[in-house]
Backbone and ligand atoms as CSV (ligand in chain L), in Angstrom:
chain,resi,resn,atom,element,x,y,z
A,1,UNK,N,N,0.844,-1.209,0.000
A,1,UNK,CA,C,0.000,0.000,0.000
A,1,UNK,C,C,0.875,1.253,0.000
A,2,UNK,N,N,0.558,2.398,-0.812
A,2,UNK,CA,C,1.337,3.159,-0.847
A,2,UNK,C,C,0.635,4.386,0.178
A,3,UNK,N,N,1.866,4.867,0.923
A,3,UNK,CA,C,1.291,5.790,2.254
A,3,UNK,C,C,0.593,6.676,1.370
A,4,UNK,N,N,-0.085,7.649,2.173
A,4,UNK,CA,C,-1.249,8.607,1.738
A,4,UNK,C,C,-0.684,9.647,2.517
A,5,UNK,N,N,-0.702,10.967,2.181
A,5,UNK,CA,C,-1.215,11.992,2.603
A,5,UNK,C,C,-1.353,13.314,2.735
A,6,UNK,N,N,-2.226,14.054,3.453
A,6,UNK,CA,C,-2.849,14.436,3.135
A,6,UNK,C,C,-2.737,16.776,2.874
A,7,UNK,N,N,-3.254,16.824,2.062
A,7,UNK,CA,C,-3.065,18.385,2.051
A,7,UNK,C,C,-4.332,18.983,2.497
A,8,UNK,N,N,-4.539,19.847,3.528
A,8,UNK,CA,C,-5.265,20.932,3.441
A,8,UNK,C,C,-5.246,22.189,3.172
A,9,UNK,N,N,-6.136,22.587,2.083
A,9,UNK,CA,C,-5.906,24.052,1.519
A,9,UNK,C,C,-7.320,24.691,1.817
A,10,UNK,N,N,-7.188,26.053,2.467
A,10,UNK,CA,C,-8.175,26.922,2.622
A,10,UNK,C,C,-7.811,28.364,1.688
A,11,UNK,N,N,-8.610,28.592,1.003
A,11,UNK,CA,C,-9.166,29.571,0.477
A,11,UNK,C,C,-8.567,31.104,1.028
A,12,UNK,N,N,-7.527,32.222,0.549
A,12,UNK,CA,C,-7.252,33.129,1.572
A,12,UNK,C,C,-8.809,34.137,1.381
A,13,UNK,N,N,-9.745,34.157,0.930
A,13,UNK,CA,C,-11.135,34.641,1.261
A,13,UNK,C,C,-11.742,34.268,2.280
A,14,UNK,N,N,-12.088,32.393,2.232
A,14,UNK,CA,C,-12.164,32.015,3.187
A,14,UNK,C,C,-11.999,32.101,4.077
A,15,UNK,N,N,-10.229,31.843,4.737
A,15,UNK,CA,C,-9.249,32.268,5.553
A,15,UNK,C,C,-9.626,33.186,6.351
A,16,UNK,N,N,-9.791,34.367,5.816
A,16,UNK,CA,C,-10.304,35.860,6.244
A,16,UNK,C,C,-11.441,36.155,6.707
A,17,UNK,N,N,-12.306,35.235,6.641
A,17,UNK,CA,C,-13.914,35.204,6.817
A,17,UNK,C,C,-13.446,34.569,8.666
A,18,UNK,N,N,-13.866,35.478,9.308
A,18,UNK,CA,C,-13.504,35.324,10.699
A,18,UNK,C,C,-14.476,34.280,11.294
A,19,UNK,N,N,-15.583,34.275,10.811
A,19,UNK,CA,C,-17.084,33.010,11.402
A,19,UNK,C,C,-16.569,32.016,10.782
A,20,UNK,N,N,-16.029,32.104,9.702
A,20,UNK,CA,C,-16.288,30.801,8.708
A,20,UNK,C,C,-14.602,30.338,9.912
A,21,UNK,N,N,-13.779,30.533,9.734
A,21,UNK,CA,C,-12.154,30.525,10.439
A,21,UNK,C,C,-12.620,30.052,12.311
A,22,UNK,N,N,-13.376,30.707,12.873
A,22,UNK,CA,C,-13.923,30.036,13.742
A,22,UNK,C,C,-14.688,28.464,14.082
A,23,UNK,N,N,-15.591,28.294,12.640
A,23,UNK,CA,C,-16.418,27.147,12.430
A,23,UNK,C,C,-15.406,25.836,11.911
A,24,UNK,N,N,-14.201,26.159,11.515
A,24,UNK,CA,C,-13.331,25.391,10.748
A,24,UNK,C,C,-12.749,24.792,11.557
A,25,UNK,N,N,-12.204,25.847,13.206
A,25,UNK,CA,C,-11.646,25.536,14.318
A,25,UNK,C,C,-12.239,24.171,15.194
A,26,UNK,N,N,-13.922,24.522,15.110
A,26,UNK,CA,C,-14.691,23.861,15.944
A,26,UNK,C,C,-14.838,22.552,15.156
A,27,UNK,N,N,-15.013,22.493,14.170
A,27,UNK,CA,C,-15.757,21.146,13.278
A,27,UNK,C,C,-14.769,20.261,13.094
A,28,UNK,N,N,-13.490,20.576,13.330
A,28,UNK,CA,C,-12.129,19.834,12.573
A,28,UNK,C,C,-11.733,19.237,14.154
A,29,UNK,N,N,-12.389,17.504,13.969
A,29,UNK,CA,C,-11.981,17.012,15.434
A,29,UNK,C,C,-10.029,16.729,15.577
A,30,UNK,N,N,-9.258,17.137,14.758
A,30,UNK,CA,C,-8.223,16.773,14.851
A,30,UNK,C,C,-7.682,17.503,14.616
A,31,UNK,N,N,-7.917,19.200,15.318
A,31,UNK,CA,C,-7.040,20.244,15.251
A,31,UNK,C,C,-6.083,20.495,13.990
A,32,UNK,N,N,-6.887,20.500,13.280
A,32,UNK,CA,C,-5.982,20.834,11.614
A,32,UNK,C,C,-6.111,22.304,11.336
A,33,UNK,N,N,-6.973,23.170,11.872
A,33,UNK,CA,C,-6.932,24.348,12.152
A,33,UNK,C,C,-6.898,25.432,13.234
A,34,UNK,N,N,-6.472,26.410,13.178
A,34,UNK,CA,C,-6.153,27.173,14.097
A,34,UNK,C,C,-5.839,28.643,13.951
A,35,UNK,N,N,-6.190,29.690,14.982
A,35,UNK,CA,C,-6.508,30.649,13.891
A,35,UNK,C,C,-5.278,31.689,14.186
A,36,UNK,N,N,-4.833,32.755,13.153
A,36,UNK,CA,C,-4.075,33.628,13.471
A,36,UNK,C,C,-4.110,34.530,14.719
A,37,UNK,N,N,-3.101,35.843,14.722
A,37,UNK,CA,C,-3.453,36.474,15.353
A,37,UNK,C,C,-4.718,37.629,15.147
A,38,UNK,N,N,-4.582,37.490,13.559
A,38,UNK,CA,C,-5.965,38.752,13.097
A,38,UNK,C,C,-7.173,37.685,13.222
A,39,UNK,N,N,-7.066,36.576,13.684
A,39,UNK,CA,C,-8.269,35.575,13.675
A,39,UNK,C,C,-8.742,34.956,12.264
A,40,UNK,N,N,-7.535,34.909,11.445
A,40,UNK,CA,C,-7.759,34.569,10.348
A,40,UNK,C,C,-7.476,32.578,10.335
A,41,UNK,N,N,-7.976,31.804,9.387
A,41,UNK,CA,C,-7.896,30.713,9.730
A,41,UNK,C,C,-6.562,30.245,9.329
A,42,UNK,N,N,-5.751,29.311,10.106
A,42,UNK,CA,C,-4.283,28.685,9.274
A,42,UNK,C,C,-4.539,27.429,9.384
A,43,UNK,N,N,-3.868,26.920,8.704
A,43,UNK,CA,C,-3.366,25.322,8.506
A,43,UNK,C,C,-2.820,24.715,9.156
A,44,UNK,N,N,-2.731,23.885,10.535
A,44,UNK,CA,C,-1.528,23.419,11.531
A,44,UNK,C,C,-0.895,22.209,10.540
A,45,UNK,N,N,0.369,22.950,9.625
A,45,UNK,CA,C,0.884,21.455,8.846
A,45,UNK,C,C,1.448,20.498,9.729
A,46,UNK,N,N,1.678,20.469,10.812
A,46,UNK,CA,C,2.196,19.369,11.538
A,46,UNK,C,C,0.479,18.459,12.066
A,47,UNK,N,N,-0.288,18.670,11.795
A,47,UNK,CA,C,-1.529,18.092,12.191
A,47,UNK,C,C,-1.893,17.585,10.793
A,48,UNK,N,N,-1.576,18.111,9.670
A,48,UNK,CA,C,-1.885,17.393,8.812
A,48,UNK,C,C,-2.493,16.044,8.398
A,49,UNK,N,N,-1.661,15.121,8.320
A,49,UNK,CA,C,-1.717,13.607,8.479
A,49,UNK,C,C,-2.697,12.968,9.333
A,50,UNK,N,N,-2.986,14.054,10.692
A,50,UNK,CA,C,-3.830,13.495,11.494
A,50,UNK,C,C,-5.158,13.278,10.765
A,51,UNK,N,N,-5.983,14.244,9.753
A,51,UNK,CA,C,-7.070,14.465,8.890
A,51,UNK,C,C,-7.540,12.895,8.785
A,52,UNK,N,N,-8.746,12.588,9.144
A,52,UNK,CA,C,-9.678,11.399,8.972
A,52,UNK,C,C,-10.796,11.400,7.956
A,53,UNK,N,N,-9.935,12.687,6.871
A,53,UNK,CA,C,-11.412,12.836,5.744
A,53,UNK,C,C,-12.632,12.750,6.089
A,54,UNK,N,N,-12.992,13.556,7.021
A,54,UNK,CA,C,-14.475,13.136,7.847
A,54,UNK,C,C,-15.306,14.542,6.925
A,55,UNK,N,N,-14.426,15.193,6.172
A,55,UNK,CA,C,-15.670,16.137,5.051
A,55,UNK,C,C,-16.016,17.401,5.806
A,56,UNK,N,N,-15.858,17.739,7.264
A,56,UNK,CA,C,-16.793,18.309,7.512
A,56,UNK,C,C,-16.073,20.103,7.558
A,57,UNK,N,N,-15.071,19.833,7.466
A,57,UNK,CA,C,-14.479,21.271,7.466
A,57,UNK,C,C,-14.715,22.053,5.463
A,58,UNK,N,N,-15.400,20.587,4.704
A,58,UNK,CA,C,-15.294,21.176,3.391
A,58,UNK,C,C,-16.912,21.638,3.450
A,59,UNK,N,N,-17.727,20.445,4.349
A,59,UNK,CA,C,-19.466,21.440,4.176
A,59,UNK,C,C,-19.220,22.670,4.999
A,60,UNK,N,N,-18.582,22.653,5.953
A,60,UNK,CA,C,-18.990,23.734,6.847
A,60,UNK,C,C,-18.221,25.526,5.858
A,61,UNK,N,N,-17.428,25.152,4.728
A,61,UNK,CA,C,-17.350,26.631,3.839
A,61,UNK,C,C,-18.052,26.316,2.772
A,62,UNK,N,N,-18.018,27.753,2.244
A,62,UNK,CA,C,-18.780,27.952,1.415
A,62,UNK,C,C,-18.361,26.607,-0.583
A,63,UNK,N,N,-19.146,26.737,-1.109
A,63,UNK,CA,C,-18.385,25.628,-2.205
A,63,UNK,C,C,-16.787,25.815,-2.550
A,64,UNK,N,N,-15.952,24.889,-2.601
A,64,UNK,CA,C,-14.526,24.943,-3.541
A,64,UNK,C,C,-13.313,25.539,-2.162
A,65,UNK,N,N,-14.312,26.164,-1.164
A,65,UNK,CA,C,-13.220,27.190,-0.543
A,65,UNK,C,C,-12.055,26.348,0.447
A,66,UNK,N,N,-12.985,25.161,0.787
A,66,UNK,CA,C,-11.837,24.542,1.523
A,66,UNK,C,C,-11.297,23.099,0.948
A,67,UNK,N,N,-10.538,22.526,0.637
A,67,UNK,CA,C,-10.122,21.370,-0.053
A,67,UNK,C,C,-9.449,20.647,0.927
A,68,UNK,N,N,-9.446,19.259,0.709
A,68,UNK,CA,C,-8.719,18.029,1.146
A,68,UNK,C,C,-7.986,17.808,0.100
A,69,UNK,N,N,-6.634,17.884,0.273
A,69,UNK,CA,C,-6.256,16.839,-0.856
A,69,UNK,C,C,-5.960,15.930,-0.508
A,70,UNK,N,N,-5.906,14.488,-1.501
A,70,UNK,CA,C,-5.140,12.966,-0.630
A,70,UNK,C,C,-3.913,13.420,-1.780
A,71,UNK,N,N,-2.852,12.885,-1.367
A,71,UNK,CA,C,-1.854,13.106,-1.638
A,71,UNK,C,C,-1.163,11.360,-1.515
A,72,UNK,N,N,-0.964,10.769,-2.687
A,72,UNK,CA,C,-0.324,9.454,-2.721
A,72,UNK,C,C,1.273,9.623,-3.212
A,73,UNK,N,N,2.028,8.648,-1.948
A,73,UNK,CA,C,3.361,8.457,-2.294
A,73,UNK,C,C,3.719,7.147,-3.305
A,74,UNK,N,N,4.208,7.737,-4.354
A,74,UNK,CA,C,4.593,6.656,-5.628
A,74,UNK,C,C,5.350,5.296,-4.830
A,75,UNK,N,N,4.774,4.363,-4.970
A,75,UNK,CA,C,6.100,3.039,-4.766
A,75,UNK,C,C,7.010,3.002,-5.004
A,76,UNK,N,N,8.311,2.608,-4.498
A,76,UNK,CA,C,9.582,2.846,-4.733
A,76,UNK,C,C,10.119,1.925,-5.954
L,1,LIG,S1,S,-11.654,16.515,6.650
L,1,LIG,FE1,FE,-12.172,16.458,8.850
L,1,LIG,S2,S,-10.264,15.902,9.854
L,1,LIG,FE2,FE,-9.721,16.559,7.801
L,1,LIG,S3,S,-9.240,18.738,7.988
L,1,LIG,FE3,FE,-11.394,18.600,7.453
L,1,LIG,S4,S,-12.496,18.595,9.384
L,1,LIG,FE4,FE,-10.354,18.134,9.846
């Protein structure tokens, strides 16, 4: 099996949307987000990997704004 994983990308509109950056905080059971000091939303890349594709940080923005990527490592 080739390891997986994973990218999260938020939207810098998104990002900036201080409710939406709050809701991203709360819904994401594995601390993959966290917010600036202007309360803008960031990415914790060291939490990354933790991501259980559970979807819910992509319903909770608006369409396209927040992405999962899976990210597959080629076999050696
Ligand atoms: S898919 Fe779930 S675990 Fe992954 S970043 Fe979004 S809310 Fe967090």
């Amino acid at each position: 099996m080739p390891s997986m994983f994973i990218r999260v990308e938020v939207d810098s509109k998104a990002a900036a949307d201080r409710e939406l950056a709050k809701k991203l905080v709360e819904v994401c059971p594995v601390s993959i987000f966290d917010l600036d000091d202007e309360g803008k939303a960031r990415v914790v890349e060291e939490n990354e990997d933790e991501c259980v594709l559970c979807d819910l940080c992509v319903q909770a923005a608006p369409p396209g704004q927040v992405r999962v990527i899976k990210l597959y490592e080629e076999p050696a």
